[in-house]
C-alpha positions in Angstrom: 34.6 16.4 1.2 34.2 15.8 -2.1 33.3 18.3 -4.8 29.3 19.0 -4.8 28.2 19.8 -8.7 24.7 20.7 -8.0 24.0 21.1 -11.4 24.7 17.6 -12.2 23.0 16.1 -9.7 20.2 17.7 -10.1 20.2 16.5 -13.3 20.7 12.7 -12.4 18.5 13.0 -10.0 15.8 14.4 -12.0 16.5 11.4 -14.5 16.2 9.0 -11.8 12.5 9.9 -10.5 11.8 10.1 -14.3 12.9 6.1 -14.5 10.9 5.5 -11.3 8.2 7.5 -12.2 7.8 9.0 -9.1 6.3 12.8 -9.6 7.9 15.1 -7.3 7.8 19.1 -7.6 10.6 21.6 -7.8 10.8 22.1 -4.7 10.4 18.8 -3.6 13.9 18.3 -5.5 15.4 20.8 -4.2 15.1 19.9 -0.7 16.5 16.3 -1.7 19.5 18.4 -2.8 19.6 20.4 0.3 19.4 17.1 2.1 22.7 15.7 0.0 24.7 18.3 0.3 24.4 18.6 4.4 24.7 14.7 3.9 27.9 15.3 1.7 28.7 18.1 4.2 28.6 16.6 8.0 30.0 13.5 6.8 33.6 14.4 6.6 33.4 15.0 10.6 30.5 12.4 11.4 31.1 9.5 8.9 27.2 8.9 8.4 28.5 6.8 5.5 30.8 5.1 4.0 29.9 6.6 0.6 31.8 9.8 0.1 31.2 10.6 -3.8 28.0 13.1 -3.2 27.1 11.2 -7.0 27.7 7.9 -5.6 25.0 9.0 -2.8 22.8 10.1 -5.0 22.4 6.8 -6.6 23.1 4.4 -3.5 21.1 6.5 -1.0 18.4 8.9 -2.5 17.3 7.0 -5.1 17.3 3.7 -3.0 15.6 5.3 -0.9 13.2 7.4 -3.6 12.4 3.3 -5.1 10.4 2.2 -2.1 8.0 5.6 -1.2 5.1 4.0 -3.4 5.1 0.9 -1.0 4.6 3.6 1.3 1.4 4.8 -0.4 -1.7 5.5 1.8 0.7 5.0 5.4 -0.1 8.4 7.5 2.3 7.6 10.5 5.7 6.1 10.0 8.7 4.6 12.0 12.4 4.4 10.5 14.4 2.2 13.2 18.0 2.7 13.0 17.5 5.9 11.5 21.5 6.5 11.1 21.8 9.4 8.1 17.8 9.3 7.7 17.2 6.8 5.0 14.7 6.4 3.7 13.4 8.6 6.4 14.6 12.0 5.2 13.7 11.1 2.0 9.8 9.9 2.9 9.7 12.9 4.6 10.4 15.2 1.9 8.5 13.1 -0.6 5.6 12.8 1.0 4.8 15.6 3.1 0.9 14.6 4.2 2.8 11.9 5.9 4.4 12.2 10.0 7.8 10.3 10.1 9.8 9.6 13.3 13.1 8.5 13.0 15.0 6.8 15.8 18.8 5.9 16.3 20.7 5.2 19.7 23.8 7.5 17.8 23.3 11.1 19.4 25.6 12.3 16.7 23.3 10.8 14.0 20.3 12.4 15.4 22.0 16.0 16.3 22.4 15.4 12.1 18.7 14.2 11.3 17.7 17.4 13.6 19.1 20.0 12.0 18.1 18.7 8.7 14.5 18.7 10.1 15.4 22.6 11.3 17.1 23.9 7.8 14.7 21.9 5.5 11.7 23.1 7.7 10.0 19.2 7.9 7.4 19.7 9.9 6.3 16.2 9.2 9.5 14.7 11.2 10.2 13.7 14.4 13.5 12.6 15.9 14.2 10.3 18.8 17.3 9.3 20.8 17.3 5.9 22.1 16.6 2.4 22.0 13.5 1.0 20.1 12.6 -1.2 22.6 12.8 1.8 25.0 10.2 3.8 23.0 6.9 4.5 23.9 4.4 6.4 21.6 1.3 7.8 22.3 0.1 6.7 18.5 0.6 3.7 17.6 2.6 3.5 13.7 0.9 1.9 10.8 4.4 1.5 8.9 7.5 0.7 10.7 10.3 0.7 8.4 14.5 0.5 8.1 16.9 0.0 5.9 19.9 -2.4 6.3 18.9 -2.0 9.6 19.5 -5.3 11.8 17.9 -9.3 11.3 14.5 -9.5 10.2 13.7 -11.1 13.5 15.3 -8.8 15.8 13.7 -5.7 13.8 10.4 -7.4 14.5 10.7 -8.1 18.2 12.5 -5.0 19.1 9.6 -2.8 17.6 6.5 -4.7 17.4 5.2 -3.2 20.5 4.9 0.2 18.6 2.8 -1.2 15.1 -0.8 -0.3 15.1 -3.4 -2.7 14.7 -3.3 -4.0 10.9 -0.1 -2.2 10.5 2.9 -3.9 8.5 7.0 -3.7 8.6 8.5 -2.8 5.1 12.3 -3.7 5.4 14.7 -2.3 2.9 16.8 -5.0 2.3 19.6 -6.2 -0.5 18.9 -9.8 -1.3 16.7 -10.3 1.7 18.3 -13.7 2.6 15.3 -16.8 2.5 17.0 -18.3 5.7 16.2 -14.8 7.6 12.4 -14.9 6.6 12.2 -18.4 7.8 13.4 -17.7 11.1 10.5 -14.6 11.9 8.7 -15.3 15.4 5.0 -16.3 15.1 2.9 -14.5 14.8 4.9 -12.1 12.2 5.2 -13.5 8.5 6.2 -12.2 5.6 3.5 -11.2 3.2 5.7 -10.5 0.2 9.0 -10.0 -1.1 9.2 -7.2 -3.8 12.2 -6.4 -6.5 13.2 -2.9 -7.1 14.5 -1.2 -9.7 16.9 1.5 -9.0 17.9 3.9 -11.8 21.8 3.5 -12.0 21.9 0.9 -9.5 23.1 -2.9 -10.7 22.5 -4.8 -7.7 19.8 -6.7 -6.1 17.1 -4.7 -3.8 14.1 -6.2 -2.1 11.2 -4.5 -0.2 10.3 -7.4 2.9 6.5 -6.6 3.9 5.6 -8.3 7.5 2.8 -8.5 9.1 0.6 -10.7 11.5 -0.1 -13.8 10.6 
């Protein structure tokens, strides 16, 4: 485990919504902290990630995640698929606390993690789920279903299509979100847009992938 300078990252981080603009309170912060350092914490037993440089995470995970929450704007009920370490849905979470975010993996050690970060944060905003997507059944229907690095485009949408409210749209986190990918999406799902971000720090390619019906 490496060594966790909170001072520092509070700093970068702090720098990094600054570049993003994204206005989030002190205590909002904090918890993003809190989140990092059980991240930083439970990953020498759990490997949640490869990244083990709590900086490093900072940049690559929170602030990746922190780039897309105003695609997120005006979305009340939210799905993260393949959850793993809860990004972006630990950080939605915390960043937008008017909004309910469940967050599903088939790894029971990755959601023992997202639950106790849900217990010693106290996000009453987040719910966690243990099993497969296509095995899920919800009683409300989500207007965002979202994940990052997740799985094909395609396979994302036919997995969990059955659980996207009516007028509701996928927003994949993606790298270079590959053209031959988008082509290949099952009617009646089509892309509606492909959106660059900017993350502070970060010098390689991101893309937000909005999907909806056609």
């Amino acid at each position: 485990m490496r060594l966790f300078d909170r001072a520092a990252l509070a700093q970068m981080l702090k720098n990094g919504l600054d570049g993003l603009q994204l206005d989030l309170n002190q205590a909002q912060q904090e918890q993003l902290l809190d989140y990092l350092a059980l991240l930083n914490k439970w990953n020498a037993v759990y490997n949640l990630t490869s990244v083990r440089d709590p900086m490093q995470m900072l940049t690559l995970h929170l602030l990746d995640s922190l780039a897309a929450v105003a695609a997120f704007e005006g979305a009340q009920n939210v799905l993260d698929v393949g959850a793993g370490g809860g990004l972006p849905g630990i950080v939605l979470a915390i960043a937008r606390p008017d909004m309910k975010v469940s967050m599903i993996d088939t790894v029971h050690k990755k959601t023992a993690f997202l639950t106790q970060v849900k217990a010693e944060l106290k996000l009453a905003n987040v719910t966690v789920y243990t099993k497969k997507v296509q095995e899920l059944e919800v009683k409300q229907a989500f207007d965002v279903i979202t994940s990052r690095a997740f799985a094909d485009l395609s396979d994302f949408v036919n997995w969990s299509g059955h659980l996207l409210g009516e007028g509701g749209r996928f927003i994949a986190l993606k790298g270079t979100a590959p053209a031959e990918e988008r082509e290949r999406l099952p009617e009646p799902w089509q892309v509606r847009e492909l959106r660059a971000l900017q993350v502070p720090g970060l010098d390689a390619e991101r893309h937000l992938v909005f999907i909806g019906k056609a």
